[in-house]
C-alpha positions as CSV (number, residue, x, y, z in Angstrom):
1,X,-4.4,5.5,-29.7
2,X,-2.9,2.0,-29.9
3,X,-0.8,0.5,-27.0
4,X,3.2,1.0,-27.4
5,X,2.4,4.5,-28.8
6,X,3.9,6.9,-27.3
7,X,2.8,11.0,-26.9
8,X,5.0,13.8,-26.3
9,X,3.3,17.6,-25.8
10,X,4.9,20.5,-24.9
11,X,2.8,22.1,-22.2
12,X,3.6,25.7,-22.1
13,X,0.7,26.6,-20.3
14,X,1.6,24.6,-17.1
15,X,5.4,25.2,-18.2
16,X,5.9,20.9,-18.5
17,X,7.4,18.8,-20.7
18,X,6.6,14.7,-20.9
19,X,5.7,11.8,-22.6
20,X,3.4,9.6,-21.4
21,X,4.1,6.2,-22.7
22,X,1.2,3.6,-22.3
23,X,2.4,0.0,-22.1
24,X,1.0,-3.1,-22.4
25,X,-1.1,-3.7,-19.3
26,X,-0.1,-6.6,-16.6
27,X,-1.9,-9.8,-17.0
28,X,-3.1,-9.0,-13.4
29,X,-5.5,-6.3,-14.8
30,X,-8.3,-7.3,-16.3
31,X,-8.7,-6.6,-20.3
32,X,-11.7,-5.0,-21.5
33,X,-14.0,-7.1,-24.4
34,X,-13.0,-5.7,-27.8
35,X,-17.2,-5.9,-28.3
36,X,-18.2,-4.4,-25.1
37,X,-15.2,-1.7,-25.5
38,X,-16.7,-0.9,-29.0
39,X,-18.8,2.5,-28.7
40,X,-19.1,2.8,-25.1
41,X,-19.9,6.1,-24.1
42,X,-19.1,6.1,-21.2
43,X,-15.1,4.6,-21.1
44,X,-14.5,6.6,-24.4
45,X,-15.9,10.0,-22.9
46,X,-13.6,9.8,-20.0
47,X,-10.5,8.6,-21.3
48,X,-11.4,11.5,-24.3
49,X,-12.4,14.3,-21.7
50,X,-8.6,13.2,-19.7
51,X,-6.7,13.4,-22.6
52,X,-7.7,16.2,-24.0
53,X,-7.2,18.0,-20.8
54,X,-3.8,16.7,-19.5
55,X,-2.4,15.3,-22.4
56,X,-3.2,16.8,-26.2
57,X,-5.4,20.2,-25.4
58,X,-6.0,20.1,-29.4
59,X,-6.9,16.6,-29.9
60,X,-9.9,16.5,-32.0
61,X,-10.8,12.4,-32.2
62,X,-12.4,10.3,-29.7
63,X,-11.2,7.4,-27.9
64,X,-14.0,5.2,-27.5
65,X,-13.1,3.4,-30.7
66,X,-10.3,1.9,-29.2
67,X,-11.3,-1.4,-28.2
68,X,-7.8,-2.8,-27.2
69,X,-7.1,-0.5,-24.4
70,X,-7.8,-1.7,-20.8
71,X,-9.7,0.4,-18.9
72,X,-8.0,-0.2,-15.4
73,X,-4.7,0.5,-16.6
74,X,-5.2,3.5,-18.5
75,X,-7.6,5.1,-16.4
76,X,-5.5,5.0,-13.6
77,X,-2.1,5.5,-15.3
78,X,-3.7,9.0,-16.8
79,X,-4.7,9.9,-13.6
80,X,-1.4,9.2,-12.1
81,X,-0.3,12.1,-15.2
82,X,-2.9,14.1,-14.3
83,X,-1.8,14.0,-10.6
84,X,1.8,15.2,-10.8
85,X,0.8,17.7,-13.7
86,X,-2.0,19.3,-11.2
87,X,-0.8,22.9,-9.8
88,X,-3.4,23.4,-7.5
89,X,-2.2,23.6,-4.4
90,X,-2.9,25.2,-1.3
91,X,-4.0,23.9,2.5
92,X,-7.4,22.3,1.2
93,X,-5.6,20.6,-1.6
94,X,-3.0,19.0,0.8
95,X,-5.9,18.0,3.2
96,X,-7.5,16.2,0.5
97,X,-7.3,12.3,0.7
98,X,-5.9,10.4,-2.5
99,X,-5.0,6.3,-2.2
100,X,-1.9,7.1,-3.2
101,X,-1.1,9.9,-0.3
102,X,1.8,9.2,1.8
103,X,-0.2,8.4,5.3
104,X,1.5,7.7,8.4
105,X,-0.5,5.0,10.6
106,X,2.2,4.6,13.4
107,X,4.9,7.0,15.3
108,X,5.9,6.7,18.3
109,X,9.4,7.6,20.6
110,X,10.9,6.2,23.5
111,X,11.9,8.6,26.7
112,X,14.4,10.7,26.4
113,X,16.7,10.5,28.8
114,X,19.8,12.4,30.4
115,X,23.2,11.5,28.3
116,X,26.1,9.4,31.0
117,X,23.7,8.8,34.1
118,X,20.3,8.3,32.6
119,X,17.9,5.5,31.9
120,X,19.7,4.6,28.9
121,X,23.5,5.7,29.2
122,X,24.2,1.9,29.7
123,X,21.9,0.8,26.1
124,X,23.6,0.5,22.8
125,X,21.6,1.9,20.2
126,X,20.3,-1.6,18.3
127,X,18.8,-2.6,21.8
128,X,16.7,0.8,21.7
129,X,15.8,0.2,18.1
130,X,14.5,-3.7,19.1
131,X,12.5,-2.2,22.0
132,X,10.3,0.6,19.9
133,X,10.1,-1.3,16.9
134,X,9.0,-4.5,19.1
135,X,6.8,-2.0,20.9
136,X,5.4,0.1,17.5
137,X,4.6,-3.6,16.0
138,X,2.4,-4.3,19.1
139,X,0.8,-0.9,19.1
140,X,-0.1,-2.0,15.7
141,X,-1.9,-5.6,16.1
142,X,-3.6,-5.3,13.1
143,X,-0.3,-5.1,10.7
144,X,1.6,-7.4,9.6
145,X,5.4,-6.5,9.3
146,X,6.0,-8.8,6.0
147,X,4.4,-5.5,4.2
148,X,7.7,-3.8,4.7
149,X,9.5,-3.2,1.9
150,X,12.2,-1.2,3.4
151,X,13.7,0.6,6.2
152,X,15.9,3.9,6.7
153,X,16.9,5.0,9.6
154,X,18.7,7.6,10.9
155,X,22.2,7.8,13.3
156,X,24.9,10.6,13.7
157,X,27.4,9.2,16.0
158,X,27.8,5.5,15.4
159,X,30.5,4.4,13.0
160,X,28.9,4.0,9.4
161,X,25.4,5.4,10.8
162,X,25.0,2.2,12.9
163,X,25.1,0.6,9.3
164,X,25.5,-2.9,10.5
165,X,23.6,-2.7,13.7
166,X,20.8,-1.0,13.0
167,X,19.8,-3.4,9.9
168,X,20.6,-6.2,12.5
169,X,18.1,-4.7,15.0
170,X,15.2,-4.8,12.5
171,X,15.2,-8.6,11.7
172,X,15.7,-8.7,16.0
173,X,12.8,-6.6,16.5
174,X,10.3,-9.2,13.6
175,X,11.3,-7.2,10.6
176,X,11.6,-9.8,7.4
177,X,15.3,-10.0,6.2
178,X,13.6,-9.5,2.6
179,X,13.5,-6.0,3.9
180,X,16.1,-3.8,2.8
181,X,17.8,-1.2,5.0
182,X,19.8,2.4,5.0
183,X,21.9,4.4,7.3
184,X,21.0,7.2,7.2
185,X,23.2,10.6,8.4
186,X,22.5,14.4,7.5
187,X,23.4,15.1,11.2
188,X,20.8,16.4,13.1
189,X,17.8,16.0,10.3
190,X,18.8,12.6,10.2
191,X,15.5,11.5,11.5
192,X,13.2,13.4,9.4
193,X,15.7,12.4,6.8
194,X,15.2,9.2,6.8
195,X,11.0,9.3,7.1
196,X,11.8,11.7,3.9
197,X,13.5,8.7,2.2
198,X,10.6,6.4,3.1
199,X,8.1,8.5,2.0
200,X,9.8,9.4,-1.5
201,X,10.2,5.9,-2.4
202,X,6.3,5.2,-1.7
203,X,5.9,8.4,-3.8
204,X,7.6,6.9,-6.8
205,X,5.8,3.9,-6.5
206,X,9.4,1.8,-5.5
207,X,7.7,0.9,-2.6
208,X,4.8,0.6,-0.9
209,X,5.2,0.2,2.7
210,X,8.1,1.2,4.9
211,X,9.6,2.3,8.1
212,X,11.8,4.7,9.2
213,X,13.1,6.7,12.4
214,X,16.1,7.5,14.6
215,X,18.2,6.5,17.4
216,X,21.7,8.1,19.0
217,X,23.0,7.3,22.4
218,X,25.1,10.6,23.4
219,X,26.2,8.9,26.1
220,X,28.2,6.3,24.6
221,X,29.4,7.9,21.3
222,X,29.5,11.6,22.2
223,X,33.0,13.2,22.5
224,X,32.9,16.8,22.3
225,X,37.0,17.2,21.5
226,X,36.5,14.4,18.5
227,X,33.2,15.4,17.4
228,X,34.2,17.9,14.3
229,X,37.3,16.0,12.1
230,X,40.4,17.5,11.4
231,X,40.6,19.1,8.1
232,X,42.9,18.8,5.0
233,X,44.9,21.6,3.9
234,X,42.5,22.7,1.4
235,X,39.4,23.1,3.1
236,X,41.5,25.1,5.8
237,X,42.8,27.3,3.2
238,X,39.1,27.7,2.0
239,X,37.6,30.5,3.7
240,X,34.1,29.8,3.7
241,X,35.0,25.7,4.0
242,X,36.7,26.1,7.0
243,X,33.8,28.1,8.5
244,X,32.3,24.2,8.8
245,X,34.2,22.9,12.0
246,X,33.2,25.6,14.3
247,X,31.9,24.7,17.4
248,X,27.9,24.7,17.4
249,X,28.1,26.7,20.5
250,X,29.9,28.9,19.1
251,X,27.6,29.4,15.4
252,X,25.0,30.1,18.1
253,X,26.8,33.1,19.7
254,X,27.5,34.3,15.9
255,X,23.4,34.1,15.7
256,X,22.9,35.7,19.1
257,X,25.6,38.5,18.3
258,X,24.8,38.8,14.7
259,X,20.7,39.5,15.5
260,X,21.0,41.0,18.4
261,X,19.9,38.1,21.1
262,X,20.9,39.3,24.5
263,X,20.7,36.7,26.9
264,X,17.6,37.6,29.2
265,X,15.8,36.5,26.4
266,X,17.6,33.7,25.7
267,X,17.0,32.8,29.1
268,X,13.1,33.8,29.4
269,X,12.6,31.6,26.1
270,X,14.4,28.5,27.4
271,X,12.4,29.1,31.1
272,X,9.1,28.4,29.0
273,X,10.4,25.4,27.4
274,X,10.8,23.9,30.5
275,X,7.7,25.2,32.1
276,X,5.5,23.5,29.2
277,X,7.4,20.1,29.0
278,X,6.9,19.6,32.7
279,X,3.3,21.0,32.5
280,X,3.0,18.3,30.0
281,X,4.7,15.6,31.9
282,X,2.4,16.3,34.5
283,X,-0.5,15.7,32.2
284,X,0.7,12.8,30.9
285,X,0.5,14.0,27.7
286,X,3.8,12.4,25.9
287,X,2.2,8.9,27.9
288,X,1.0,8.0,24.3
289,X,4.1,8.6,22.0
290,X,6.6,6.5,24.3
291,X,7.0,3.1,24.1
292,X,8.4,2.1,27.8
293,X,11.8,-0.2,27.1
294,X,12.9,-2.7,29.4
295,X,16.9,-2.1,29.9
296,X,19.4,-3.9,31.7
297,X,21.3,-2.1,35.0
298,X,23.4,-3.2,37.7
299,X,20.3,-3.8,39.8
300,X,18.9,-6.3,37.4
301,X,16.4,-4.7,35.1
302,X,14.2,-1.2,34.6
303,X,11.6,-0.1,32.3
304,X,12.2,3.6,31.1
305,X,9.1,5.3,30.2
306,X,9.6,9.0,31.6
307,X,11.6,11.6,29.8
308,X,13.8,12.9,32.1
309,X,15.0,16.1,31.2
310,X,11.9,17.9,32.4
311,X,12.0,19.5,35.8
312,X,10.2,21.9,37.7
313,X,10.9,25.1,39.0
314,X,13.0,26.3,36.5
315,X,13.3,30.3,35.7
316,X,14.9,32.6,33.5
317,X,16.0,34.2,37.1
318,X,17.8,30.7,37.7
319,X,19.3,30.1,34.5
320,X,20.4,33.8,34.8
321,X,23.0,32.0,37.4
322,X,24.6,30.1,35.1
323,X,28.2,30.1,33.3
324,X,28.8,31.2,29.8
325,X,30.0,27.6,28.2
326,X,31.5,28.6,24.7
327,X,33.0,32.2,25.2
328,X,33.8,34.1,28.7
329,X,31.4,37.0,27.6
330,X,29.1,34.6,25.6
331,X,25.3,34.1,26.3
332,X,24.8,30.5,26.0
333,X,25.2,28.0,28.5
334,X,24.1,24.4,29.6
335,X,20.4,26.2,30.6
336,X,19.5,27.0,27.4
337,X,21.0,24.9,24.9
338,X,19.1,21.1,24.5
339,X,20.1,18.7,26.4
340,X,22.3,16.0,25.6
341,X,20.3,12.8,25.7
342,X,19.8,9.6,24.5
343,X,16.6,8.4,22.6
344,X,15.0,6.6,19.3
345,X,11.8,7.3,17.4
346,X,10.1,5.8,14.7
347,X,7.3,5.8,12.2
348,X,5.3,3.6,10.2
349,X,4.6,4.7,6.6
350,X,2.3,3.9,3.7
351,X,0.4,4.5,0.5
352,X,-3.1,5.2,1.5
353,X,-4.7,2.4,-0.4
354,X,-2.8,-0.4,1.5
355,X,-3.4,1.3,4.7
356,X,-7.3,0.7,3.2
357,X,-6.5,-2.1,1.7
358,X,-5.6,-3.5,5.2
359,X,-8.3,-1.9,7.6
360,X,-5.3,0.5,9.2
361,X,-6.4,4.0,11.5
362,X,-4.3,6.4,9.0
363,X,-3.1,9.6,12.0
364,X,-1.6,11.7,9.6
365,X,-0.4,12.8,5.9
366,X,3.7,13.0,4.6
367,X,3.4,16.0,2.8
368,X,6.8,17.1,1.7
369,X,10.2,17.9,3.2
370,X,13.0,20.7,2.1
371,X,16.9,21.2,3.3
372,X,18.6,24.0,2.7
373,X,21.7,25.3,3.0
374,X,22.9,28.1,4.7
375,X,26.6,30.1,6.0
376,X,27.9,26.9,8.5
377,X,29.2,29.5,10.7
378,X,25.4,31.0,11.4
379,X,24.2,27.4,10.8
380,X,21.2,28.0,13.9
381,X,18.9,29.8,11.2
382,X,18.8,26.9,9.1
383,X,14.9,26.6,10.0
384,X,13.9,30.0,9.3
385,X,15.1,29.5,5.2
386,X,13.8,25.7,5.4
387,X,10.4,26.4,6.8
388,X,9.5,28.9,3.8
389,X,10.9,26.4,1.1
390,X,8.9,23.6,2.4
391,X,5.9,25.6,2.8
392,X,6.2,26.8,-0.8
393,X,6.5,23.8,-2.3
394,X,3.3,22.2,-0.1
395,X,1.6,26.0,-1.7
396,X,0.6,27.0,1.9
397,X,1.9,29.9,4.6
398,X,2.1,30.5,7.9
399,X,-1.0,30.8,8.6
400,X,-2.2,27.8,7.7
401,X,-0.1,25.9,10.3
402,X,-1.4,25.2,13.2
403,X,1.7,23.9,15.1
404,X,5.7,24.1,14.7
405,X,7.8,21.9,15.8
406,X,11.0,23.6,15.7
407,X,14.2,21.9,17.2
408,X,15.9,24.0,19.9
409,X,19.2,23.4,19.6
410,X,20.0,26.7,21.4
411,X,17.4,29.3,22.3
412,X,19.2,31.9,20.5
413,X,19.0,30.6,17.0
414,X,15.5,29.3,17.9
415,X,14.4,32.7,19.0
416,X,15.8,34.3,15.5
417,X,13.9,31.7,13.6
418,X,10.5,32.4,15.1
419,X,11.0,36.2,14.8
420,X,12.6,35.9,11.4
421,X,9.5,34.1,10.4
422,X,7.0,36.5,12.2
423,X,5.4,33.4,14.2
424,X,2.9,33.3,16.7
425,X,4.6,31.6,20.0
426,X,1.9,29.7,21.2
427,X,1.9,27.8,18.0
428,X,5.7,26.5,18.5
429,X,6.6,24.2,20.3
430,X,3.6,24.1,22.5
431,X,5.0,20.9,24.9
432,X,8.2,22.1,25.5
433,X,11.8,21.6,23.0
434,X,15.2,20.1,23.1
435,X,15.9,22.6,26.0
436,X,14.0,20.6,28.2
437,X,13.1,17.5,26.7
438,X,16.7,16.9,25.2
439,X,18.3,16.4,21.5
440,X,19.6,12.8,21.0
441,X,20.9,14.0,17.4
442,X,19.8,10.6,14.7
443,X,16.4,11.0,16.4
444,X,15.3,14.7,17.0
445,X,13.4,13.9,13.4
446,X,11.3,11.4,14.0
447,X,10.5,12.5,18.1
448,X,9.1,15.2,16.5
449,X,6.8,13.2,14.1
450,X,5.6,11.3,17.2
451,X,4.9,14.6,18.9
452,X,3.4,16.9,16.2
453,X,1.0,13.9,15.0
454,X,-0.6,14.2,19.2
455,X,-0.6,17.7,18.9
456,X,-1.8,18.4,16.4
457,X,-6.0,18.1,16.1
458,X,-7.6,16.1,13.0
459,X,-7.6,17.7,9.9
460,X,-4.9,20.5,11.4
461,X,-1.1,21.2,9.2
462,X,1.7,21.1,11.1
463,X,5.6,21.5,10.4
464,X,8.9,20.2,11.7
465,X,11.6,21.7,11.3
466,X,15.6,21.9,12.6
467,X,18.9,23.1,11.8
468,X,22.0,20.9,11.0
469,X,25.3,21.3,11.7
470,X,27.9,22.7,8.9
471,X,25.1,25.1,7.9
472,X,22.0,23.4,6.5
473,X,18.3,23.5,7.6
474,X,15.7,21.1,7.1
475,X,11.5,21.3,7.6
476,X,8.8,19.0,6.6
477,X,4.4,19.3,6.3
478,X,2.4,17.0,7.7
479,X,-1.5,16.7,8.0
480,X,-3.1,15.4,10.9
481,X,-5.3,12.4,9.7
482,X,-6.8,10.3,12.4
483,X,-9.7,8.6,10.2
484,X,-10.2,4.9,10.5
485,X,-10.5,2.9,7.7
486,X,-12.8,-0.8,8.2
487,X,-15.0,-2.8,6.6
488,X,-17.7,-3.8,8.5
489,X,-19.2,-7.5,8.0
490,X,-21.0,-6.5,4.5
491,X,-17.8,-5.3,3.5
492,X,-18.6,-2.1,3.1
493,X,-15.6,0.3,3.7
494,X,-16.3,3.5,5.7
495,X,-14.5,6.3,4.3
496,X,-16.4,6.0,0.9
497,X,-20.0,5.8,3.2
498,X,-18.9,8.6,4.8
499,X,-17.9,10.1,1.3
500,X,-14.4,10.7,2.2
501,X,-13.2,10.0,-1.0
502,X,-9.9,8.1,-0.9
């Protein structure tokens, strides 16, 4: 095999078709000595033994006669084949460490607080973004922002996704303007969107650093009455088009009606969420995930570190008292449907050999994300279709996840997903939801990165997951990591003494 050739094999066992075209190596990697190269064992068995079993099954020659081929490059560009052509899958196959996993090694969240009289109603989004980026950079002495390569982040309400702003925050907050930036807006996924675009374009080897997250402030760009567009002609004519620019309240009551939600339980579900948010306020146990921001007010200044929207006392006998808000014989009001609130979160993501590379702790593994669609007038059970999709591709079930995340838009279309899924409730959830913590929309996504990666205990899978209006749902797999990587004054890195295997 000669460099510049290239080989094409149907697969029909593993049901793939490729070639794999081997070019002529960098100057960067070193070349092998024809002489040296010339009958060693060793190189030629291995590069025969991968090619036979990835590449040509009935290849009959060996490959340690090749003397022009560099071993680095090869090697490591067969394993790359080797990697996307593997089927095994399952949870200890997504637990495994690789150097080029996905790993996230920072994600934090500021409070969330109450939309038009909290902390923040009075903060524009770009001054959020400056705060927790400032603050993620200092939680992270040890990095150097000039190793981001790009930035997404995600934004439902400003004009253009807080295009302009939002890139203008970065190089504010110490980002490099070589950095490149996107807006990013699938509604209320848009956070988990955007870590999704980070991490597919480390996965493709495009980049190999880059941050991403999610910022809204409800209280400045939310307007209920101009929230959904008026549509053309056509798309009123369509029937199931049309179906897109109903009310979310109302898709909830189609979920509640349609699965038979009454509200006591609505009601009991929403109670919970509230009782283990404040129980974990109490403990102090989102203290770690918020970066406190400094905000101006009419007083001078404050620092907001608390979320808000917890409270004590609450019961499914109190939220009993409240008013229908969508429909006069409805069953979902301002009790349990999230809050509106304003908020950012972001997170910090990598391939696993820089994070090496640069002595990083790694706290968790991007595994993969799926969105779906579903019928926008039911668009509350987006989850329960996204969920299965994502765990499929990641070859894992329910079982094997030992946390959910799941955004609580309203407790009805929550409740359907968890029973629709046949979860266990002490799994979901376990500090509380967007009933009680609040749903600023372009960052639901990435607060629940910065939450699942401190619930979640080392080696553990977890999932997020939400549903987005017009009828879509979204849902991603993470591994909890939390394995420090340093080399000690021989130089000796850990994780391969400790046979880790990176």
């Amino acid at each position: 095999m000669l460099i510049g050739e290239t080989f094409s094999n149907e697969l029909s066992h593993k049901h793939v078709s490729f070639s794999l075209h081997v070019r002529t190596p960098p100057r960067y990697y070193p070349r092998f000595n024809p002489r040296e190269a010339e009958g060693n064992a060793d190189f030629g068995d291995a590069w025969t033994c991968l090619y036979k079993k990835h590449v040509c099954p009935n290849f009959s020659g060996s490959l340690s006669s090749r003397p022009y081929l560099n071993s680095d490059y090869t090697m490591e560009r067969l394993r790359q084949v080797a990697s996307h052509l593997d089927t095994v899958k399952g949870a200890s196959a997504i637990k495994h460490k690789n150097a080029d996993d996905v790993v996230i090694v920072a994600a934090y969240r500021t409070a969330m607080t109450k939309g038009f009289k909290g902390g923040f109603k009075d903060t524009a989004t770009e001054d959020l973004l400056i705060g927790l980026v400032k603050g993620l950079l200092s939680k992270t002495p040890k990095f150097d922002p000039k190793y981001i390569e790009d930035v997404a982040i995600g934004n439902v309400l400003n004009g253009g996704a807080g295009a302009f702003e939002h890139r203008a925050a970065m190089l504010a907050a110490g980002i490099s303007y070589e950095a490149a930036f996107v807006a990013v807006n699938r509604q209320c996924s848009s956070g988990l969107i955007a870590v999704n675009d980070i991490a597919n374009k480390i996965l493709t080897g495009q980049i190999a650093c880059g941050l991403a997250g999610g910022v809204e402030s409800m209280s400045q760009k939310y307007d209920h009455k101009n929230l959904i567009p008026q549509f053309s002609e056509l798309i009123a004519n369509s029937p199931a088009a049309s179906k897109c620019n109903i009310p979310m309240g109302l898709t909830n009551e189609n979920v509640a009606e349609k699965y038979n939600i009454d509200r006591a339980a609505q009601d009991a579900f929403s109670a919970a969420s509230y009782h283990k948010a404040e129980q974990a306020v109490t403990k102090g146990l989102f203290k770690d995930e918020i970066i406190p921001v400094q905000v101006k007010t009419a007083q001078g200044t404050a620092v907001i570190d608390t979320d808000e929207g917890p409270r004590a006392g609450v019961t499914a006998a109190s939220l009993g008292k409240l008013k229908p808000a969508f429909k006069k014989d409805g069953t979902t009001h301002a009790g349990n449907a999230s809050q509106i609130s304003d908020g950012a979160g972001a997170v910090l993501l990598m391939r696993r050999s820089l994070a090496t590379k640069l002595g990083l702790r790694v706290v968790g593994k991007y595994v993969a994300t799926s969105a779906v669609g579903v019928p926008p007038e039911i668009m509350g059970v987006g989850p329960a279709y996204a969920i299965p999709h994502v765990l499929a591709q990641a070859g894992i079930s329910t079982s094997d996840v030992a946390v959910f995340e799941i955004n609580e838009a309203f407790a009805a279309q929550a409740l359907f997903c968890i029973e629709h899924l046949g979860l266990d409730k002490a799994k979901v959830n376990p500090r509380g939801g967007a009933i009680a913590l609040g749903h600023p929309l372009g960052a639901t996504g990435a607060r629940q990165v910065a939450t699942i990666m401190r619930e979640l205990k080392t080696g553990e899978i977890g999932v997020t997951s939400m549903c987005i209006g017009t009828g879509m749902g979204a849902a991603a797999v993470f591994v909890k990591d939390d394995f420090y990587v340093y080399r000690d004054r021989y130089g000796c890195c850990c994780c391969f003494c400790q046979g880790v295997g990176i």
